[in-house]
SEMARKE-956555 format. One line per 4 residues: number of its first residue (from 1); their letters; for each residue x, y, z of N, C-alpha, C. Coordinates in nm, 4 decimals. Each point is the difference from the previous one (the first is absolute). Layout:
# residues N
NUM) A) X/Y/Z/X/Y/Z/X/Y/Z  ...
***
This chain:
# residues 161
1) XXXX) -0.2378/-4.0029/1.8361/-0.1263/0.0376/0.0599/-0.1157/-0.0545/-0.0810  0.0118/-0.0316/-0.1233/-0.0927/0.0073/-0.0893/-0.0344/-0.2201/0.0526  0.1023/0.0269/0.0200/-0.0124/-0.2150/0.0002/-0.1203/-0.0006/0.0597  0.0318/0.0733/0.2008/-0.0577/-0.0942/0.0133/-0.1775/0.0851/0.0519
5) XXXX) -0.0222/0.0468/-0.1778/-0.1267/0.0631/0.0042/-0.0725/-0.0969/-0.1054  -0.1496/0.0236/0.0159/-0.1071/-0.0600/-0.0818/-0.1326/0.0844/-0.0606  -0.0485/-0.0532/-0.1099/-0.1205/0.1064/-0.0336/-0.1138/-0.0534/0.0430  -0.1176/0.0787/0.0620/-0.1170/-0.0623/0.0642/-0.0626/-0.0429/-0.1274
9) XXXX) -0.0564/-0.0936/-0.0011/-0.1152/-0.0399/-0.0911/-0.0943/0.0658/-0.0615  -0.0427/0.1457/0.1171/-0.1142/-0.0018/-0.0318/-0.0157/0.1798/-0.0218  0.1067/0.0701/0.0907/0.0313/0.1545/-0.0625/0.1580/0.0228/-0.0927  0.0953/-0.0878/0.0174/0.0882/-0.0168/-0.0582/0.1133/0.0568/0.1017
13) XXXX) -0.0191/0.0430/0.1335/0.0875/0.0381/0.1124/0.0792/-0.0566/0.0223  0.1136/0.0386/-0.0002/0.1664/-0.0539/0.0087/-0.0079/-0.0535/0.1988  0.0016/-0.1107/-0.0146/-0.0372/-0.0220/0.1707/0.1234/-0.1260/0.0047  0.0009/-0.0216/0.1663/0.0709/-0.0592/0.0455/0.0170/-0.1630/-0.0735
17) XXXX) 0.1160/-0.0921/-0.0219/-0.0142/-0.1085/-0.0643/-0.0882/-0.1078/0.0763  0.0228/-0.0184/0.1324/-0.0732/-0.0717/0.1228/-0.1247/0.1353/0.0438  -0.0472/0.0856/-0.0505/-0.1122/0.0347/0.0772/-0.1119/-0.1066/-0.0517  -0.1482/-0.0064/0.0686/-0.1010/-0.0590/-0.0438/-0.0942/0.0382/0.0118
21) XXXX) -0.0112/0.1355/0.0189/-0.0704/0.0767/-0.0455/0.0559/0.1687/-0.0625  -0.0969/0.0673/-0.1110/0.0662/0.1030/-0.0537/-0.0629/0.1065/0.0897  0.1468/0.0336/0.0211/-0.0539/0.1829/0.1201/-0.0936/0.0863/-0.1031  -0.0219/0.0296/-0.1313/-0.0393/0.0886/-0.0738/-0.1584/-0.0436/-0.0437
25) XXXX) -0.0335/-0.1006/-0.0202/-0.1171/-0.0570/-0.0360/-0.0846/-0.1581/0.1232  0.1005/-0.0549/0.0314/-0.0768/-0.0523/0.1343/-0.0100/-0.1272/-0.0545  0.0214/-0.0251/-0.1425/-0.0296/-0.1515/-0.0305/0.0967/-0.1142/0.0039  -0.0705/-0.1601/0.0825/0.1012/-0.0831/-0.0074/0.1444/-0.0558/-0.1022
29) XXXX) 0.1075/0.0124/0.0644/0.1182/0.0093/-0.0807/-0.0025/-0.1711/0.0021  -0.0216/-0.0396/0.0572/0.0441/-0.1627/0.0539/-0.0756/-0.0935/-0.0757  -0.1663/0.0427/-0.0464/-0.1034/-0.0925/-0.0567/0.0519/0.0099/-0.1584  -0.0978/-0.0888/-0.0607/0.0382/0.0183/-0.1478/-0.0058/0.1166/-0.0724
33) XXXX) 0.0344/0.0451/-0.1217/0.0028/0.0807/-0.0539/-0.0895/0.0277/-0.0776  -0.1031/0.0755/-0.0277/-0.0877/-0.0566/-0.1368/0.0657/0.0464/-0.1387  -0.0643/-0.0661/-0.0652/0.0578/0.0167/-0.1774/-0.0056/0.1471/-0.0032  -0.0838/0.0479/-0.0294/-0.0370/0.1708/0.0078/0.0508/0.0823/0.0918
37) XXXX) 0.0259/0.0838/0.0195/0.0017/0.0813/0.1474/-0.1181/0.1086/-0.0073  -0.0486/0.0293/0.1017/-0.1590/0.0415/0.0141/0.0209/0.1781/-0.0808  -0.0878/0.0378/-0.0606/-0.0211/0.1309/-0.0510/0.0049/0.1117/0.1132  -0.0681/0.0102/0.0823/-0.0163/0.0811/0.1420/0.0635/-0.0804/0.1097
41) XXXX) 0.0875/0.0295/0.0342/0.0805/-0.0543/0.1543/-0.1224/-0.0095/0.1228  -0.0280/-0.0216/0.0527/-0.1209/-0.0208/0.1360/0.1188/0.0815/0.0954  -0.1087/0.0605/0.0567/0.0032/0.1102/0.0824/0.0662/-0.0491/0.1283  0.0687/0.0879/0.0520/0.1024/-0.0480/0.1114/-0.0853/-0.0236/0.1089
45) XXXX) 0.0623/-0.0839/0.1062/-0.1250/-0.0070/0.1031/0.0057/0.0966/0.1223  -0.0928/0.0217/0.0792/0.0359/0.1233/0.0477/0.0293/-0.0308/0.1435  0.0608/0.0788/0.0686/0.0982/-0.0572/0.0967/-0.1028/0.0554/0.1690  -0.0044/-0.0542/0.0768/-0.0882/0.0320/0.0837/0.1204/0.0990/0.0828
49) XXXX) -0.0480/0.0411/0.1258/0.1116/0.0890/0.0795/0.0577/-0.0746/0.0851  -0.0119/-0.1311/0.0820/0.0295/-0.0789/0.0528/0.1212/-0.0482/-0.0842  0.0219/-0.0002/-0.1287/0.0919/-0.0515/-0.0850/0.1164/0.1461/0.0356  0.1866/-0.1004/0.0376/0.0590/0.1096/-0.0076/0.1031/0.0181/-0.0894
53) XXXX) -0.0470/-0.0856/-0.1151/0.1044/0.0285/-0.1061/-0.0544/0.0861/-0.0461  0.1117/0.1299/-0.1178/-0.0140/0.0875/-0.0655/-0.0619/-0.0393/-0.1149  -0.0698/0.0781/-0.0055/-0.0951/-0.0077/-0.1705/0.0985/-0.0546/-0.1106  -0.0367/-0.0843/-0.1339/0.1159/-0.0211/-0.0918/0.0314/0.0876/-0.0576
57) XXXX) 0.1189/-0.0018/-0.0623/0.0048/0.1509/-0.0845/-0.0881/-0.0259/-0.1121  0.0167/0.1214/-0.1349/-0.1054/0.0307/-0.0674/0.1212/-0.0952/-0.1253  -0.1269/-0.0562/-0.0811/0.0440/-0.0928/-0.0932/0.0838/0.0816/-0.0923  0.1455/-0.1154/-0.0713/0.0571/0.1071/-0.0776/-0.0406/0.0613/-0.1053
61) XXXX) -0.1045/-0.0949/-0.0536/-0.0827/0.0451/-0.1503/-0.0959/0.1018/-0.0235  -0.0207/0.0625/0.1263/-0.0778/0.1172/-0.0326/0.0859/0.0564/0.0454  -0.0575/0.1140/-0.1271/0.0890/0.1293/0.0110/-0.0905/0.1057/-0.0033  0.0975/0.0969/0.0504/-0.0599/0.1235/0.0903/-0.0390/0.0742/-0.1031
65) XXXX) -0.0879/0.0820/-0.0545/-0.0317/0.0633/-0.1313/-0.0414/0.1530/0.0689  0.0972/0.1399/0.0089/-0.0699/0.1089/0.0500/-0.1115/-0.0105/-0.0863  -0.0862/0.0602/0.0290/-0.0947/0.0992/-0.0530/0.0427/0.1039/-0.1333  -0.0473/0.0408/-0.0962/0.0586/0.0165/-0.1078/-0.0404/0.1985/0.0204
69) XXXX) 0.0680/0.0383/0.0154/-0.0394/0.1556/0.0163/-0.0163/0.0740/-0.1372  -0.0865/0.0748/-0.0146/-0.0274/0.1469/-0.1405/0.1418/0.0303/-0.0143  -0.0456/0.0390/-0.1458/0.1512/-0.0094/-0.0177/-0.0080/0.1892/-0.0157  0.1177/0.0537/0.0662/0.0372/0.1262/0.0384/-0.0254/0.1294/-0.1205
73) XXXX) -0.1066/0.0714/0.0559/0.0538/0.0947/-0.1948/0.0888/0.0615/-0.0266  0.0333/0.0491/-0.1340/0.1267/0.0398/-0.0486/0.0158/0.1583/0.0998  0.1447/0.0089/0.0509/0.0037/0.1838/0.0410/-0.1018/0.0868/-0.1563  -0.0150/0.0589/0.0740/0.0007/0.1453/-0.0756/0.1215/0.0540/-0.0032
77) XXXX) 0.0361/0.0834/-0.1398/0.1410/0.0038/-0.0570/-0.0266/0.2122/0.0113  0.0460/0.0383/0.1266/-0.0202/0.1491/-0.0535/0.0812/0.0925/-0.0430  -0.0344/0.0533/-0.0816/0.1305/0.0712/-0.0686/-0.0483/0.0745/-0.0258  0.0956/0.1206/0.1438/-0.0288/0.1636/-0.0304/0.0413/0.0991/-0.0837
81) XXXX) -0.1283/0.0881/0.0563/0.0500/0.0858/-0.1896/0.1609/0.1560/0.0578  -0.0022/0.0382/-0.1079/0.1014/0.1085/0.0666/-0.0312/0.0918/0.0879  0.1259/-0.0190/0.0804/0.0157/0.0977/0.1095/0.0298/0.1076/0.0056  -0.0195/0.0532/0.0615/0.0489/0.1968/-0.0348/0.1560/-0.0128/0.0111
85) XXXX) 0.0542/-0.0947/0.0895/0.1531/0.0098/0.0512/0.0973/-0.0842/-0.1339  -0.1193/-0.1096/-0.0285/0.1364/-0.0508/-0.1545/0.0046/0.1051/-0.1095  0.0662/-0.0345/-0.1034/0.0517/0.1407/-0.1139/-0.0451/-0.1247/-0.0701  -0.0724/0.1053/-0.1120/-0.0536/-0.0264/-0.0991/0.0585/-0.1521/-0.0587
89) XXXX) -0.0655/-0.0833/-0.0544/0.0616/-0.1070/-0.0616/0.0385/0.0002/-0.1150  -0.0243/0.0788/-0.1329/0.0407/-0.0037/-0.1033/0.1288/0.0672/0.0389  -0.0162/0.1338/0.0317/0.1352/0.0267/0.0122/0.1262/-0.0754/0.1006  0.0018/-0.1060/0.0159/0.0666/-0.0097/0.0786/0.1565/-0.0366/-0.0531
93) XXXX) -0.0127/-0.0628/-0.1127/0.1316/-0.0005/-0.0613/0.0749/0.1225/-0.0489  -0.0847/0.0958/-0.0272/0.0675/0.0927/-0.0577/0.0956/0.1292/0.0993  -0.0840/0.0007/0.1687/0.0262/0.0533/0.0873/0.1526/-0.1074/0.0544  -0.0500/-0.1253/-0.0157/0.1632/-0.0813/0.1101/0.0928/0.0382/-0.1022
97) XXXX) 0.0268/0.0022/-0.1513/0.0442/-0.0165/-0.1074/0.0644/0.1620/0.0514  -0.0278/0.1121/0.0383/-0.0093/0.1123/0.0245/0.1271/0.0347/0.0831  -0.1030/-0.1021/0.1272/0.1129/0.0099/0.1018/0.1482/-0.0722/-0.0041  -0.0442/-0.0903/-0.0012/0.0840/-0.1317/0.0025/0.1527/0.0729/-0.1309
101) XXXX) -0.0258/0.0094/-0.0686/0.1048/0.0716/-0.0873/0.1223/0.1039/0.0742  -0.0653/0.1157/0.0122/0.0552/0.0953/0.0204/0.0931/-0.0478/0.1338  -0.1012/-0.0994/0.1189/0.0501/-0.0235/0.1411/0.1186/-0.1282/-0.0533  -0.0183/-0.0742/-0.0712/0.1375/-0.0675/-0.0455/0.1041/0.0875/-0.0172
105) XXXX) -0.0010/0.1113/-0.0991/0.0709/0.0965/-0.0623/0.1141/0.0601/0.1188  -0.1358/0.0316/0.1107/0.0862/0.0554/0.0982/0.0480/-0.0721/0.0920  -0.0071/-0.1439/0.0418/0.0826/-0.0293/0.0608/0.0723/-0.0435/-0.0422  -0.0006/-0.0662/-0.1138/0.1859/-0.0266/-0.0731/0.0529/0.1290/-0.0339
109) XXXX) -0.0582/0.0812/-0.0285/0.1369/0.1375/0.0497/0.0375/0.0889/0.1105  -0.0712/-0.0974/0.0820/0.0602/0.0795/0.1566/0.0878/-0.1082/-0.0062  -0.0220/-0.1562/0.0051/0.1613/-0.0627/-0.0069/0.0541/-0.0044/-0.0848  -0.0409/0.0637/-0.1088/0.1690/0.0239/-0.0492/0.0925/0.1453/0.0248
113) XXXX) -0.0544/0.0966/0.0629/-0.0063/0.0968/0.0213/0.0887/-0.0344/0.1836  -0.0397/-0.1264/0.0538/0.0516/-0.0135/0.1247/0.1238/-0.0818/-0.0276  0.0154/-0.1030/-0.0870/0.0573/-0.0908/-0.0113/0.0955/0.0669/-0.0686  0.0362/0.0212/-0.1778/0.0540/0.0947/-0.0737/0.0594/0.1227/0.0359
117) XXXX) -0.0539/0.0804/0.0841/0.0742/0.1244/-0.0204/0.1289/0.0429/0.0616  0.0774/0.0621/-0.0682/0.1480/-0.0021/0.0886/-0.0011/0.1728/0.0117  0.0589/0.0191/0.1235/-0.0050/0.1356/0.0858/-0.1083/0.0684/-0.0244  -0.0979/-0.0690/0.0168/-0.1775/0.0782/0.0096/-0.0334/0.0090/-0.1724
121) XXXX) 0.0405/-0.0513/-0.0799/-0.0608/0.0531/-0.1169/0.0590/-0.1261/-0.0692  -0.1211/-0.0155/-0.0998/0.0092/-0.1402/-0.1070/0.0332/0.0974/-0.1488  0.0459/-0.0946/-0.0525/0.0377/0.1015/-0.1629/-0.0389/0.0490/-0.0821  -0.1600/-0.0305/0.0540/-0.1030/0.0913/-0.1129/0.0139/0.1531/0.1132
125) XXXX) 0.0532/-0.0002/0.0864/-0.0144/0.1377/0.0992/-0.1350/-0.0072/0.0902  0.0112/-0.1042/-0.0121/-0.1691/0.0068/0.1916/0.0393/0.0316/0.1049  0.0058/0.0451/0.1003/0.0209/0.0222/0.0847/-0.0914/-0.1312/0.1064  0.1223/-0.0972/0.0682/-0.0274/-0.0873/0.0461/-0.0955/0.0004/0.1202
129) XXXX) 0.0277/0.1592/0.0976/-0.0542/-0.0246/0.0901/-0.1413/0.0601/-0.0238  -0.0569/-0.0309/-0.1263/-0.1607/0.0039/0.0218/-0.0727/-0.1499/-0.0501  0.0952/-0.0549/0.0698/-0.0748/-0.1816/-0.0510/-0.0928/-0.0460/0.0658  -0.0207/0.0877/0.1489/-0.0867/-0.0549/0.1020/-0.1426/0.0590/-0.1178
133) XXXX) 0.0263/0.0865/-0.0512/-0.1455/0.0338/-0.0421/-0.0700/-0.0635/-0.1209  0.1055/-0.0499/-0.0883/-0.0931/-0.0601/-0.0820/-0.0134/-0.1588/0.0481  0.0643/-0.0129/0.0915/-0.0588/-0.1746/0.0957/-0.1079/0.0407/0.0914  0.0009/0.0804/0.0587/-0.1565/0.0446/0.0429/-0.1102/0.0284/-0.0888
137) XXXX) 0.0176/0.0879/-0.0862/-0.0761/-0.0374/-0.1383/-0.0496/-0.1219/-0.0435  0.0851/-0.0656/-0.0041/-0.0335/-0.1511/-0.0890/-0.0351/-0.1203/0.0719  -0.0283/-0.0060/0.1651/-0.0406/-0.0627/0.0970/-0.1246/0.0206/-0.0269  -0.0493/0.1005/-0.0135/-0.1864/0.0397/0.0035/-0.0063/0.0049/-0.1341
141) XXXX) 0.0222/-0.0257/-0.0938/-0.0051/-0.0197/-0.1511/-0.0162/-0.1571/0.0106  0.1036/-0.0557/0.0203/-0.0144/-0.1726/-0.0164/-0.0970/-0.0865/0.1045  -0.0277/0.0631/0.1143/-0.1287/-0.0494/0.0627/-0.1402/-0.0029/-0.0590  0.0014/0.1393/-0.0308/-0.1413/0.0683/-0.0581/-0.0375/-0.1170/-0.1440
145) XXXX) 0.1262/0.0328/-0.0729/-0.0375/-0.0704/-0.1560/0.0019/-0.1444/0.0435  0.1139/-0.0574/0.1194/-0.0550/-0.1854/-0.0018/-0.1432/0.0204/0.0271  -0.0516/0.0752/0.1184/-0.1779/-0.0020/0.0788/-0.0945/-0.0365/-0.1555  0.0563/0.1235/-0.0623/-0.1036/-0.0168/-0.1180/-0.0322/-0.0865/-0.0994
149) XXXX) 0.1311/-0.0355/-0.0148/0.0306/-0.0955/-0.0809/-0.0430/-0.1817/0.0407  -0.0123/0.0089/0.1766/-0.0966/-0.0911/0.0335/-0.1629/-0.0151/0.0006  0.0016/0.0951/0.0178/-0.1621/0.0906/0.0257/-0.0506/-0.0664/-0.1843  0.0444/0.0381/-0.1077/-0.0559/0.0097/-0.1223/0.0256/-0.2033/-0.0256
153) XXXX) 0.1518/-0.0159/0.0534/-0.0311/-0.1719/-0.0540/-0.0985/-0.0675/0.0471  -0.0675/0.0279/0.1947/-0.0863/-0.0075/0.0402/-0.1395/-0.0229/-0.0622  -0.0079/0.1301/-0.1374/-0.1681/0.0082/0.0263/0.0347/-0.0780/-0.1677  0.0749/-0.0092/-0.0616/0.0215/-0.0185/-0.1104/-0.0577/-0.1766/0.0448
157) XXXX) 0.1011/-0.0330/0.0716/-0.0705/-0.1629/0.0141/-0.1272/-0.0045/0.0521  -0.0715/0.0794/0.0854/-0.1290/-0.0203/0.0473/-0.0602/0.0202/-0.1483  0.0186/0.0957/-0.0811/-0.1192/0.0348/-0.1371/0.0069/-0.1907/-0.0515  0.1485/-0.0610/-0.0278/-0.0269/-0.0562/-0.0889/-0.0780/-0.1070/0.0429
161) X) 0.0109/-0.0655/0.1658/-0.0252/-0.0953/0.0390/-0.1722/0.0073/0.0212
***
């Protein structure tokens, strides 16, 4: 494709090898060339309405430049203060630390208490069939202390950042 193209003289438009004139600038392809090529291209000529060829296209060398827009301001960064509904932030390790313990405690000894025990009783003497209760226990123990324990890493990274 490239063969059988040529550069105009006079905008530098990649045009036909046999055209003899350039669709983009209008100047003779066929006459001599001058040493220089002109600083300002001369203005296309303008086409009456009687004419029914389509306008030329737009030369390749200009380029389209938007408009340069303001540049956007920064958000506002808001960061609310405490809520009546979060728990305190200092304490917050010491409350999951609280929970989180005891609710481990109890659900590894409801399974071992489910798993372990032979004819209802494990060998320290528990009585197996109260395992549902310390796994209900330790369901709302290990929720509560993970919540908190997110809640405090939460504000811990907001202080430092």
């Amino acid at each position: 494709m490239k063969k059988n193209r040529k550069l105009c003289w006079n905008c530098d438009g990649s045009v036909h090898i046999h055209a003899t004139k350039c669709p983009y600038c209008g100047s003779d392809l066929v006459a001599e060339q001058p040493s220089q090529p002109l600083a300002v291209p001369p203005a296309p000529k303008v086409q009456t309405q009687s004419s029914s060829l389509p306008p030329p296209p737009p030369p390749p060398y200009v380029r389209q430049v938007a408009p340069a827009l303001p540049p956007e301001p920064e958000p506002l960064i808001f960061q609310p203060t405490e809520q009546a509904n979060e728990p305190k932030r200092g304490n917050g390790g010491f409350i999951s630390l609280l929970l989180l313990l005891p609710g481990a405690f109890f659900l590894l000894f409801a399974f071992l208490l489910l798993l372990f025990a032979k004819e209802g009783l494990l060998s320290l003497e528990w009585k197996a069939k109260y395992w549902w209760i310390y796994l209900s226990l330790s369901i709302p123990m290990l929720y509560f202390g993970w919540r908190f324990l997110k809640v405090d890493e939460e504000s811990t990274s907001n202080s430092l950042s």
